[in-house]
N, C-alpha and C positions, 0 to 999 in steps of 0.2 A: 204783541210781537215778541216771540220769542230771543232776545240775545246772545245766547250760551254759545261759545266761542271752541271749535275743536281745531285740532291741526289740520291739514289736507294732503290728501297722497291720492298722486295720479301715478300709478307702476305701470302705466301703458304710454310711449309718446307722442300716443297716435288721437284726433282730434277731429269733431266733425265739425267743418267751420264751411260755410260758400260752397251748400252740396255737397262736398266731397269727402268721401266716405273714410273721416281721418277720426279716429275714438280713442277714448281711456279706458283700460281693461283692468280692472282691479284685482285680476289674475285668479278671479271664480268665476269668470264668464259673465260678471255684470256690467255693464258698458255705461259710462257716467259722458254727459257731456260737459266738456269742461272749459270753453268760451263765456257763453252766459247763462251759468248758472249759478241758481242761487244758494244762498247758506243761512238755513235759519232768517228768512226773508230778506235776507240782503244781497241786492247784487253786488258783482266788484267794482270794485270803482271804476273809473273814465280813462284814469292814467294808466289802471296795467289791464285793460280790457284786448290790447294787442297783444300778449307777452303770451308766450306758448306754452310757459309755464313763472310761477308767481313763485314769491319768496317762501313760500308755506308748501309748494306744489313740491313731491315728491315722486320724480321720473325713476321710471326701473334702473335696475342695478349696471344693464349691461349701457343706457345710455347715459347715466351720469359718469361711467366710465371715459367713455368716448367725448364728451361733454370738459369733462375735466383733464383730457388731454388735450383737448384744443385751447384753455384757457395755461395749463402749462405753456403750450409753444408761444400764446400771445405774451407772456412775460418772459421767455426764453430769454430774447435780446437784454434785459434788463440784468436777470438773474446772470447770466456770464458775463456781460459787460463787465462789470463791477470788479470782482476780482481780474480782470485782463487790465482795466484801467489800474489799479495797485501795484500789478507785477512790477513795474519797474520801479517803483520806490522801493519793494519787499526785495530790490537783486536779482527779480525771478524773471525778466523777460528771457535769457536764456532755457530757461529750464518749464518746459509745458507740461512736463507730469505733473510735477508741485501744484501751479497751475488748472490743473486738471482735479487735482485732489481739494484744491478750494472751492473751486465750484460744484463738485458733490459735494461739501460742508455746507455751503449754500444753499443746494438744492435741501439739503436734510433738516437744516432747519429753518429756511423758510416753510416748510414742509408741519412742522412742529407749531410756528408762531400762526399758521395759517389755521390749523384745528382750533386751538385756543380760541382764536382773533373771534370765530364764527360761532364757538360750542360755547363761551364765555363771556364775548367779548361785548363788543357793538351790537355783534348779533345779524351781522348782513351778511351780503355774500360777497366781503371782498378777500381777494388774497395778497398773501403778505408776502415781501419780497427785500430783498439787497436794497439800501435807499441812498442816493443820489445825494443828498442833503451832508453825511457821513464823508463821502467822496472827496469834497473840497479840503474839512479840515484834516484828514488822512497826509492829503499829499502835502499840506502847508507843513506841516509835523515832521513828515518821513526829508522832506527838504533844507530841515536844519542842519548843521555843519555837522552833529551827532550824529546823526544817520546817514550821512550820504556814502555809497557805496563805493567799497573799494575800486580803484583803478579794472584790480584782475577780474571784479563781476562784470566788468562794461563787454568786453571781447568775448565772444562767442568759442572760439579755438582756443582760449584760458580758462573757462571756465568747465571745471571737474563736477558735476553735479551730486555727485555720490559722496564726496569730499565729507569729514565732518566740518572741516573751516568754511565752508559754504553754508551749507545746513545750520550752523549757530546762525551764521551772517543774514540769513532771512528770517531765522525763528528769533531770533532777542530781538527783531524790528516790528512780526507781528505781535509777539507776547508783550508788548508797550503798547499799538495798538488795541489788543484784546483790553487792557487795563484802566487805558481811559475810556472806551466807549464802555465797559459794566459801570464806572464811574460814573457815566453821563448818565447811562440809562433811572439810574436813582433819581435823577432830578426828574425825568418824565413818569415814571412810576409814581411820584410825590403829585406831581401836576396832576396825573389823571385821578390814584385813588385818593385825595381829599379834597377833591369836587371844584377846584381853583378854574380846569377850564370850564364845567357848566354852570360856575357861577359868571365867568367871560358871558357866557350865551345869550342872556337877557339883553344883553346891549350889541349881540350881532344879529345883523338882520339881512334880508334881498342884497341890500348895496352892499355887505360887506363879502357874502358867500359867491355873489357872481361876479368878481372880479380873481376873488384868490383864486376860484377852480378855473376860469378860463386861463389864466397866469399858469398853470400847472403847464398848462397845454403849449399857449403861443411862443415862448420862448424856446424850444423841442424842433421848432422846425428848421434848427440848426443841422443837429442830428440824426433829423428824422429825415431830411436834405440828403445829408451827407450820406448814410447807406443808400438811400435811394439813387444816387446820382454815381453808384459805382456800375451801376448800369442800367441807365432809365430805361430800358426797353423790359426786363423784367421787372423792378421795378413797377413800369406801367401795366403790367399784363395782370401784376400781383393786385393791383388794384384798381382794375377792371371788373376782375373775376371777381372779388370781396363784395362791390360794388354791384352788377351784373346779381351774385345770387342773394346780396341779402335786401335789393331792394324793387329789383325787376321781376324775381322768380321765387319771391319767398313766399307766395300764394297758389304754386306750381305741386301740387302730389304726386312722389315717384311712387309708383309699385315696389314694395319690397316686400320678400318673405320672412313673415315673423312666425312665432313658436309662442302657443299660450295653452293653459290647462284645459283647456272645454276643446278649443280647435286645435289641434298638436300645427302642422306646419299649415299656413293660410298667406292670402297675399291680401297684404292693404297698402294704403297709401299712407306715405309719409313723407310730410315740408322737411326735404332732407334741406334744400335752399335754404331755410331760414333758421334753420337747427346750428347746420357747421359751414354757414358761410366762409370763416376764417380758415378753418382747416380744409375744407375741398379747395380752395383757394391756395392755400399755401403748398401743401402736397402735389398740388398741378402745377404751381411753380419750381417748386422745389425740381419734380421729375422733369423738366423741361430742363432744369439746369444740369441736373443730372447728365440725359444723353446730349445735352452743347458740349457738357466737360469731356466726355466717352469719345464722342466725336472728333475732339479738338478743334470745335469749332471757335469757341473762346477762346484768348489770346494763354499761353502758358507764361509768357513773360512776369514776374511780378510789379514791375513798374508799366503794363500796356492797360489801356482802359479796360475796363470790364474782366478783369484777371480774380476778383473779389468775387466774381459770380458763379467763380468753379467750384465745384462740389469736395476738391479735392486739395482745397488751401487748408483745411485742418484738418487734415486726414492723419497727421501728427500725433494728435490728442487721442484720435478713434485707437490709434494702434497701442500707444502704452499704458492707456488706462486700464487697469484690473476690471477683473471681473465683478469681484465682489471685494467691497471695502465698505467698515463699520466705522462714522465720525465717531469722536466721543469727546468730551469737555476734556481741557487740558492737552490734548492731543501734541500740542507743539510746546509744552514748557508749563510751568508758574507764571501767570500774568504781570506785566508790572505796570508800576504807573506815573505820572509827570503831573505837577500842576499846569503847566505850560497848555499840556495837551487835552487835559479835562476842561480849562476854562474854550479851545474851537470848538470843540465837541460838545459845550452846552448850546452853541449858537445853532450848530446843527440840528439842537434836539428842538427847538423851537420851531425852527424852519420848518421840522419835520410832522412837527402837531399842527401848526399850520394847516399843514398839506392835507392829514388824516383829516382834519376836522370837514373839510370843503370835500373830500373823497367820502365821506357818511354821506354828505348832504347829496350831492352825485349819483352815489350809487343807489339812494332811498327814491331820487325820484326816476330812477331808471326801471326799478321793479317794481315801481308803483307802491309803496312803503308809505306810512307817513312822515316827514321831517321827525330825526332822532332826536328823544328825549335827553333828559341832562345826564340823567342816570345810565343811561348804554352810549353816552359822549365819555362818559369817568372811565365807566370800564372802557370802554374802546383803547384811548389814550393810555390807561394804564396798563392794558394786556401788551401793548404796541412797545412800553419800557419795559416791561417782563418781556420781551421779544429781544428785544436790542441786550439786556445781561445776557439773556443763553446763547444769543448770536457770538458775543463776547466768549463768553466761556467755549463756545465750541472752538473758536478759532477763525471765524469766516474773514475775520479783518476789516466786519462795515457791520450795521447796524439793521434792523427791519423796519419797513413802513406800508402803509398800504399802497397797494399799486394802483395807479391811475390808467394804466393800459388796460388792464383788466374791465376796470369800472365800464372805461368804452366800448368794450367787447358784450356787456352786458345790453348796452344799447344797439349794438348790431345783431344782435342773436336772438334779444328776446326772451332768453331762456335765464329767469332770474332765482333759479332756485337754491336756498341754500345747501340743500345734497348737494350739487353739482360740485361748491366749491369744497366740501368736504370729501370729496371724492379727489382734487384736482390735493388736497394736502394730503393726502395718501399718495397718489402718485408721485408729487417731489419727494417724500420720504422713499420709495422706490425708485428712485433717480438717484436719488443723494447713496444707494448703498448700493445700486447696482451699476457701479463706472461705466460700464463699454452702454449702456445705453443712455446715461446722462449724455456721454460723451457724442454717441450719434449725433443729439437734438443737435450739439452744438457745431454740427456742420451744416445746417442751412446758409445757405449764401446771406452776405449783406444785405444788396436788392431787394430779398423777398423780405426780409427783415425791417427793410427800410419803406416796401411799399407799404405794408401793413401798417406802421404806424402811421405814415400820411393818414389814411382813413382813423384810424383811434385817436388818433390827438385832435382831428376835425372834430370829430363826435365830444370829446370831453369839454373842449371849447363850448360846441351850440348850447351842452348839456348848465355849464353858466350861465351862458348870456339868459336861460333862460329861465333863471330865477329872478329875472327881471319882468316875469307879466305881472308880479305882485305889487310891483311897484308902479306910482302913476310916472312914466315916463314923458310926458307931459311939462313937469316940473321941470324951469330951468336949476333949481337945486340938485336934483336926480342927476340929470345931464353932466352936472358939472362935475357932482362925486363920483361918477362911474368913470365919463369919459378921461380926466386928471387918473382916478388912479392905475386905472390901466395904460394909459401912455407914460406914466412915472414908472410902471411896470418893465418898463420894457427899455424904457431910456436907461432909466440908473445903473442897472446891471448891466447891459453893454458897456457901460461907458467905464462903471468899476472896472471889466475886464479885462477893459484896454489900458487901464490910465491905474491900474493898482500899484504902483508907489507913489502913487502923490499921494496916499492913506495910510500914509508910514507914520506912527507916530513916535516910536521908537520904545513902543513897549509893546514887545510880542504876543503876548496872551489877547492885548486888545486891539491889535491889528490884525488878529486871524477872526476874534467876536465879530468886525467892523467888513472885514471879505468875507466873511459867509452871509451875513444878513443882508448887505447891499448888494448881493449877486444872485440873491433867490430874488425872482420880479414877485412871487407868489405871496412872499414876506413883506417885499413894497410894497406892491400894490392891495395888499389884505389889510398893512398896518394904514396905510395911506386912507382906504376908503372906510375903515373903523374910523380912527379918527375925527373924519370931516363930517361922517354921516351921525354922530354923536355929539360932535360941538354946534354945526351950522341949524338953527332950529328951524322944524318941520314936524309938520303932524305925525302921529301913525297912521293915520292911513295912508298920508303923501309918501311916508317913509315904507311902506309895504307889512307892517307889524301884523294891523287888523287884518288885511286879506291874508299872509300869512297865518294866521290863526283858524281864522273861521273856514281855510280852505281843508283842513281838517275835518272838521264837523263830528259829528255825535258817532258816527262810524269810522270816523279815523282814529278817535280816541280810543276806540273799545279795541281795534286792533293795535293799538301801540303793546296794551301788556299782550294779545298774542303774538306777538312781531319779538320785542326786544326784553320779555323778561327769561331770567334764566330757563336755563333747560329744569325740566322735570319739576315744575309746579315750584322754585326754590324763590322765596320772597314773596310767592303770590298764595300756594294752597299749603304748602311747608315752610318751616326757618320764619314764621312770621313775628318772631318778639318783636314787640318795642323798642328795643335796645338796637336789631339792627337796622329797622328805617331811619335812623339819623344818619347809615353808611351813605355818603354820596352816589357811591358807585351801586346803593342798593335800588331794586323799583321802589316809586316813590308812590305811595298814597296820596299822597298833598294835593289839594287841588289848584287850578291855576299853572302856567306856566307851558310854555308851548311842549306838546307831548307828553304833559304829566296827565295822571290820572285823580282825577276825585272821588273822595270817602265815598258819592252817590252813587258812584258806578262799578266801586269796586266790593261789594256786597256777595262775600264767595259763599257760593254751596245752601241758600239759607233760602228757607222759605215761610211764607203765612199762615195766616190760621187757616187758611181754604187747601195747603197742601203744594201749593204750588209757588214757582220761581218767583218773585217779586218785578215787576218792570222795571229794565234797566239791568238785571242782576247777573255779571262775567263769572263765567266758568271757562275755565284754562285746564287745557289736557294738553301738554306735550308728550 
């Protein structure tokens, strides 16, 4: 059986799957099918046998387009949040152009750390975005008696925006922001490239990765609530429809007209349903809310229920944003920096690798992936702190992580390719420079915003729990480490949020360490079930180790180096000294270790005295 491993590219998104006359067009008129078929005698595996297209699969140009516009709008809410939660620590809730201008810094370089994250990085297809974890020690910081904003920035009818006395008064508040989060970034940069987290990894298993990624999720139904419930009737319709195409109609073929080299204009069929569940979705929310606002059927009032659901509450930002505007590092001043503020913002960084680490695991079994080796866990983590300095130096006021909304969206669509997401970081970098269209996205209503995530944070949830078939759950041990660390999950952080000064110690640096860590449940509950499933003894296989391993198997390993080794043969057919396999962050020869590869199997380009490939023997063509 021949092994030798090539890339995959379907440039057609059309597929014949259940009769229906749906194909991949290699765009010379040869028609592949691309369900179950085989590669060099191998079928695909079990788990992305439903996926419309796989982490390797390379969809045409005009639909990874469209593809990676629908996973922008899924991070939308995230990516603007972020800088609108800061405005008032930065003195800027008066002023929405400024505003306006940080969230195209945002867009442009989440846009940057996003190409990286996929061309370099982990090597999956998540994108990178504004992180959440950042957000807490921001406002702990910008809240000291140093920063807090003049009387004249509180008033609306005082505040000059044009003013240079304004202008200093926001830029010396984020230029000390930008300062400590480069600051912090060095610590995860360190964590990721000299291998400290996939040296972690040996001792995290099932019970430690399906608590923290569920934990990402369950706590979110705060705010995934809150926009939902500014008007549950779209809201609900928003996630009806999500629901409705991507799980009742996503075996439905529309007729469309396509355009190929052999048949110039032809009509097939295409799972438009299962493709852009989110964005047909959203877009038929959106326009619904559109003519309610046109109409005035929705209340104009801003304090009347459902007043969030008009199309026409940030039509503010749509009118003075520019056309075109270039971020650039520096943009607001010379950075500066605080011990104070780099010791929150390491706690953040922690929270934040966390996060990344259970978002691999995530999004690997969403596109059918094997569990990420230790080597694309270094780089991951360390592109992610080269993420969080350039975030810093541009100025966005928060740091990057991988987005968890995303990940969910990869499990409603099916479509896991990593073109998709390297299409979706070219269009944030055309967002981030093109204002008045960043500025559009950011008038979809709350509702729709809020329904949508109901559905993705459900998904990221099951997506944990269900790295628990590896484990025997059977075991009152199992039972106790999962079900304790997720309800410490979820306790501790509420109860921090409510009761944060009885954790006054009276030394600030380790009172803002002490409110970020017990306010991420992700943190809790990840440290919580590390711990007990490491101390309290139990087998590996009780512990889920052995079926974690062998659920891999001889075809899982051979696509790890296709999966997560660099672009263009780098560590595998080029760059292969000695000197650099001891890098962490390099692919690993080494045999043994979940996702490493063995001296046996990695046997490049070389053949016998008969002429031919040796059994067993990986060839890698990126």
């Amino acid at each position: 059986m021949d092994s030798a491993i090539t890339s995959r590219e379907h440039p057609d998104p059309l597929q014949k799957r259940d009769g229906v006359v749906t194909i991949y067009d290699d765009g010379q008129g040869r028609k592949k099918d691309g369900h179950h078929r085989k590669k060099d005698g191998h079928h695909r595996s079990p788990s992305s046998s439903d996926l419309a297209y796989g982490i390797l699969d390379i969809p045409p140009w005009y639909l990874c387009i469209i593809l990676g516009i629908q996973h922008f709008i899924t991070a939308l809410g995230g990516l603007v949040a972020v800088p609108l939660i800061l405005a008032k620590g930065l003195c800027l809730q008066h002023d929405p152009l400024t505003q306006s201008y940080l969230i195209s810094t945002m867009f442009f370089v989440a846009g940057i750390c996003t190409l990286l994250q996929v061309l370099f990085g982990v090597r999956l297809p998540i994108l990178q975005g504004g992180t959440f974890t950042f957000v807490a020690p921001s406002l702990a910081m910008l809240s000291l008696p140093t920063w807090k904003c003049p009387d004249w920035t509180l008033n609306a009818s005082q505040v000059n925006t044009s003013s240079p006395e304004f202008t200093e008064e926001w830029q010396m508040r984020i230029r000390e922001l930008q300062g400590v989060i480069m600051a912090a970034s060095c610590v995860q940069m360190f964590v990721g490239f000299s291998g400290l987290v996939g040296y972690l990894m040996r001792f995290i298993g099932p019970l430690t990765i399906a608590p923290t990624i569920s934990l990402m999720a369950l706590p979110l139904f705060d705010s995934a609530g809150n926009d939902a419930g500014a008007h549950w009737g779209i809201a609900a319709m928003t996630i009806f429809l999500i629901v409705l195409f991507s799980q009742y109609l996503k075996h439905i073929a529309v007729p469309v007209p396509l355009y190929g080299r052999q048949k110039k204009c032809h009509m097939s069929s295409v799972r438009l349903f299962q493709l852009f569940p989110v964005l047909l979705a959203l877009c038929i929310s959106w326009l619904l809310c559109f003519v309610l606002t046109e109409t005035n059927t929705l209340p104009s009032a801003p304090t009347a229920y459902g007043y969030l659901a008009r199309t026409d509450t940030k039509g503010h930002v749509l009118s003075q944003a520019p056309w075109f505007r270039f971020p650039y590092p520096g943009q607001w001043g010379l950075p500066t920096i605080s011990l104070a503020g780099v010791f929150g913002f390491i706690a953040g960084v922690i929270a934040s690798v966390v996060e990344s680490v259970g978002d691999y695991y995530a999004c690997a079994r969403l596109v059918g992936a094997p569990p990420p080796p230790k080597h694309a866990i270094n780089r991951g983590i360390g592109i992610e702190g080269l993420g969080c300095l350039l975030a810093g130096a541009w100025g966005t006021g928060n740091g990057t992580t991988s987005y968890s909304e995303n990940v969910g969206a990869l499990g409603i669509t099916k479509v896991g390719s990593r073109m998709v997401i390297v299409a979706s970081g070219c269009v944030l970098l055309l967002m981030g420079v093109f204002g008045k269209i960043g500025a559009a996205f950011a008038t979809i209503p709350a509702p729709v915003i809020g329904g949508m995530f109901v559905v993705m944070f459900g998904i990221i949830t099951a997506v944990g729990i269900s790295n628990l078939q590896h484990v025997d759950m059977n075991s009152s041990r199992n039972l106790f480490v999962f079900g304790f660390s997720i309800f410490c999950g979820l306790a501790i952080p509420n109860w921090v949020n409510k009761n944060s000064d009885q954790l006054q110690t009276g030394i600030l640096q380790l009172d803002q360490v002490i409110q970020v860590l017990l306010t991420t449940g992700m943190f809790v509950g990840g440290f919580l079930a590390f711990v007990l499933d490491n101390t309290i003894p139990g087998s590996l296989e009780e512990r889920g180790f052995r079926a974690w391993d062998q659920a891999q198997g001889t075809e899982e390993t051979a696509r790890v180096l296709e999966i997560y080794s660099l672009p263009c043969g780098i560590g595998t057919t080029y760059c292969t000294s000695s000197c650099a396999q001891f890098l962490p962050f390099w692919p690993s020869r080494e045999p043994g270790g979940t996702g490493e590869v063995g001296v046996s199997q990695l046997t490049l380009c070389s053949q016998d005295s008969s002429g031919e490939r040796p059994k067993g023997a990986i060839e890698t063509r990126m």
